[in-house]
Structures are given as structure tokens and as C-alpha cells.
N, C-alpha and C positions, 0 to 999 in steps of 0.2 A: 545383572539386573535383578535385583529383588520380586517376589511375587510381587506385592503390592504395585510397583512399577510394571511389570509387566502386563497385569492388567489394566492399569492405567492408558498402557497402549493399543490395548486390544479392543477398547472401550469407546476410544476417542478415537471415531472416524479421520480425524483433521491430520493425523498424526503417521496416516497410512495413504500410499496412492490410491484415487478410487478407480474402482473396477469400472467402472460408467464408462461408455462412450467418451471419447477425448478426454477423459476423464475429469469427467462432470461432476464439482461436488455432491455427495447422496443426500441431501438435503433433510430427506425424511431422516436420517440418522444422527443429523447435526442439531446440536442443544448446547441453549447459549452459554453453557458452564465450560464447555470445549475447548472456546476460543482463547482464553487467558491461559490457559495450561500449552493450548498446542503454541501458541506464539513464543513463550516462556522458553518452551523446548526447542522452538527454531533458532531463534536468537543465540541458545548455548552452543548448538549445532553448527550454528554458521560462524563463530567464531571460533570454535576449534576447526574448522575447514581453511578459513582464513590464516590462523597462525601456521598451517601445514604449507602453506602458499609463501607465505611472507619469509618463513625460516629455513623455507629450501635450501639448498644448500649449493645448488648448482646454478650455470649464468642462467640470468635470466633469458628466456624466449617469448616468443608470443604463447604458446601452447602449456610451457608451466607455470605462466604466468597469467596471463589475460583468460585465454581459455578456461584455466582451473578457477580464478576469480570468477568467471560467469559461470562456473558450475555451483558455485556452493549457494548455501542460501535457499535450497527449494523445498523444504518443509517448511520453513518461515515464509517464502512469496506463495504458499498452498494456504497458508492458515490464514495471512494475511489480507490475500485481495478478498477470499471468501467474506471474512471478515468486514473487510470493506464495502464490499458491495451487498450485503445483506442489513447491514447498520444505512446506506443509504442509502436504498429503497424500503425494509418493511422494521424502522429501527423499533425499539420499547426503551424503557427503564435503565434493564438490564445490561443492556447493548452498550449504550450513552454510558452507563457507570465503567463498565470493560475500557469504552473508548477514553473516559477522563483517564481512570490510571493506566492504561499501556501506553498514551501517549510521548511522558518527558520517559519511558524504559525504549520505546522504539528508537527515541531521538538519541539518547546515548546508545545504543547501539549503533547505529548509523556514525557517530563519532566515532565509535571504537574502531571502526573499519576504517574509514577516511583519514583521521591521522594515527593511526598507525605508521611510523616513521620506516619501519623494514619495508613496508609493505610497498608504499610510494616510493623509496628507492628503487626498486624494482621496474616498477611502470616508468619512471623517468627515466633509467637507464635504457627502457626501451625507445622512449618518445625522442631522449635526444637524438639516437639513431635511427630513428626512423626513414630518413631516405638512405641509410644504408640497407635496410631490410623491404626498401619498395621493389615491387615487382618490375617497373621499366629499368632498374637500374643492377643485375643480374649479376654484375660482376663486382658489385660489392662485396659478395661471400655472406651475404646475410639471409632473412628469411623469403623472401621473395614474396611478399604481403599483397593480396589482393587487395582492389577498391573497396570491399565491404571492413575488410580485419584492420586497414590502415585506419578506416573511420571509427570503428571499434576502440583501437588502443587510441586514438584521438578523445575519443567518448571519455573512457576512463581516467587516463591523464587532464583536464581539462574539469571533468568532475570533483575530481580529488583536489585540484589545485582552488574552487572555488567554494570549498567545503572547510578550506583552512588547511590542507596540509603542509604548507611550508611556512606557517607560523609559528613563532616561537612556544615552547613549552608552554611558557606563562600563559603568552596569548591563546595557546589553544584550551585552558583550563577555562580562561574566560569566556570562549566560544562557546563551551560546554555550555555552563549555565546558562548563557543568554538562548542557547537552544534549545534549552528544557523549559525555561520560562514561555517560551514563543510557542512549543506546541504544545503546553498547557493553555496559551490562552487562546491559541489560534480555535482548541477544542471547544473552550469556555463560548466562543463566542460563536462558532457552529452553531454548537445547542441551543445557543439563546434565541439564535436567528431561528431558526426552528421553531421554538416554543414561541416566538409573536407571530410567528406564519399562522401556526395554528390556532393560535386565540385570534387571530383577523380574522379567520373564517366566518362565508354568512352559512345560516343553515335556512334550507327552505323545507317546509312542512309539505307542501300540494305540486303535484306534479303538474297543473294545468300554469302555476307560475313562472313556469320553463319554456311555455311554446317559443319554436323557434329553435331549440337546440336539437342538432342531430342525434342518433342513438348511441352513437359514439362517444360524445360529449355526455348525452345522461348517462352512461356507462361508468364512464368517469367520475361522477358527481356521486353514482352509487357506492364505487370502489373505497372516492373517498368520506363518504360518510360509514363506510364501516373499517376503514380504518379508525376513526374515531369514537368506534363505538356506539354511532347511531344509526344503528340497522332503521328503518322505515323513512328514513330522510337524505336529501338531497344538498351535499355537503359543497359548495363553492370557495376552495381553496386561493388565497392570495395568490398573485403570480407576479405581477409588474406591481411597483410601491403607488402608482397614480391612476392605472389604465387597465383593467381587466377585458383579455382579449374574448372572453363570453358578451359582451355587450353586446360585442357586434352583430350578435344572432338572437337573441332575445327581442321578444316583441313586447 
């Protein structure tokens, strides 16, 4: 690892477990320059964990197979949900630009995994024998699979198969693109939805044009008028396209 790389990671909270309780994003240390690098890096991450998995070399089991599969990937599902759940609840600019381009890079990623043709060999070879490896049936000489690990390698096989992996090459080339175009626009159309939410909004100047609302509700109406930037006003965000459930309490 080069200095420059290394501090790279020493820099980028997202890149390292946090020390926090259950370890709780450190929020105050996370800047929104972090997320496209730290996701960058999980992705590379989790697909060399992935090929360690798939080119094994021995039969497959539930434990070097399923088990190793649900280990990899936890720098990318750190950087990610953060990610996620910071862009919808307090998103900007910034955020929405990160989320248009990592989109169609996530979704091939997610491909990369899914057809992967070793890798599904593996899982299939498990799922077909799977009532050889269930637990009521002991004399199979297989894994003796609990209720939870049988639904598990169920999980994954069934995912994988619904993802495209027993399509042909071709077809899976063309899966690709249609999957890149789709969480390009699924994104596109997020934001837009968004951005009319927010130009719907009424604003109200005088707090006496609110009686009727509990403190909870103006609390509300504060939070979101300074989300938008207008600290002294009482912001009425859209919620339902016809019906705003504030009516019901205004007088």
C-alpha cells in the first residue's frame, strides 16, 4: 500500500469498523467525499473475496461456500447502507450526484457476483442435494442443515437463479445493460420525484395560521422548513398526491 493510499484509509472513516457502540456510523467524521471512494473500495473488495469463494478448490459445503459468500462484502454493505440511509433522510446536491454515478457501477457489481458461472455451480451443487445435507435425514452422510442454513442456501440459490445466472452468455450480456439502464433511471426518477415533492411545498409565514396543529406536527413543519433553507417559516411538505393528512387538524 503506498503512503498516499494509506492515508487514504486512515482518513476515510467509512473504510474502517467504527469504534461506536454496535458500531454506529461516526457521523460527525463522515464527509460526503468518503462515500464514492469507500464504496469503490468495497466493491473491489468483495469481488476478490468472491473469486476466493468460487475457485476453491475443494467440494463444495454449506460453510466454504454459503457461509464464506455471506462473509464477504462488509466494507461495501458499511459504506453502503450509510450511504443509503444518509441520502434518504438529510440528502443535498452532492449526495444525489454520488447516487446518479455509483448507481449502473453498483448494478454491475451485483452482476459480477450473480452470474458468475463458478460461483453458481457451487450453490447448485449444493441446493440439488439439499435433502441429502437436511438435518431429519442424518443418514444421508451430508451436512446435517438446520431450519435457518437450509432457508439460507435456499435464499441464495433462488436469488442467483432470478438474477439471470443460468442464462446464456449472450443473454447475460444483455441482462447487464438493461440493468444498468434501469438503475440509472430508477435513480433519475427518485430525484425527480423529490424535486416536485419539494417545489409542492406550501410555506407559511404566521404561526397563528397553523392553530390546531400539535407541537409535534409544528416541529415538524420547523425541521422542514429548515431543511429548505427557510429558517423563520413553517414549511408544509406534500405527502399524499390528493389528501394532506394536516388538514385534518387545522382550523
Amino acid at each position: 500500500m503506498s503512503p498516499a493510499q494509506r492515508s487514504d484509509v486512515e482518513d476515510n472513516p467509512l473504510l474502517n469498523e467504527s469504534a461506536l457502540p454496535y458500531h454506529v456510523p461516526p457521523f460527525d467524521k463522515i464527509k460526503d467525499e468518503h462515500f464514492a471512494p469507500a464504496m469503490e473500495t468495497g466493491m473491489r473488495e468483495q469481488l476478490k473475496e468472491v473469486e476466493v469463494v468460487a475457485n476453491n478448490s475443494a467440494k463444495p459445503t454449506f460453510e466454504n461456500t454459503v457461509v464464506a459468500l455471506e462473509r464477504t462484502g462488509r466494507l461495501l454493505d458499511r459504506a453502503e447502507r450509510t450511504f443509503s440511509n444518509l441520502n434518504a433522510c438529510n440528502t443535498n446536491p452532492t449526495l444525489q450526484k454520488i447516487e446518479t454515478e455509483m448507481a449502473p457501477k453498483l448494478s454491475a457489481h451485483r452482476d459480477a457476483i450473480h452470474l458468475n458461472g463458478k460461483l453458481f455451480a457451487r450453490l447448485k451443487e449444493l441446493y440439488d442435494h439439499r435433502d441429502k445435507f437436511a438435518a431429519a435425514n442424518p443418514s444421508g452422510g451430508g451436512l446435517g442443515l438446520d431450519p435457518e442454513s437450509a432457508y439460507l442456501l435456499e435464499r441464495y440459490y433462488k436469488d442467483f437463479v432470478r438474477a439471470g445466472a443460468q442464462l446464456s452468455d449472450a443473454d447475460k450480456e444483455k441482462l447487464k445493460k438493461i440493468n444498468a439502464e434501469l438503475a440509472t433511471l430508477q435513480t433519475q426518477f427518485e430525484q425527480n420525484v423529490l424535486k416536485e415533492k419539494n417545489a409542492s411545498s406550501i410555506v407559511v409565514d404566521r404561526k397563528e395560521d397553523l392553530a390546531g396543529l400539535s407541537d409535534n406536527q409544528m416541529a415538524s413543519l420547523i425541521n422542514a422548513a429548515k431543511a429548505e433553507h427557510k429558517e423563520g417559516k413553517f414549511v408544509i411538505q406534500l405527502q399524499n398526491t390528493t389528501g394532506q393528512p394536516l388538514l385534518g387538524s387545522l382550523q
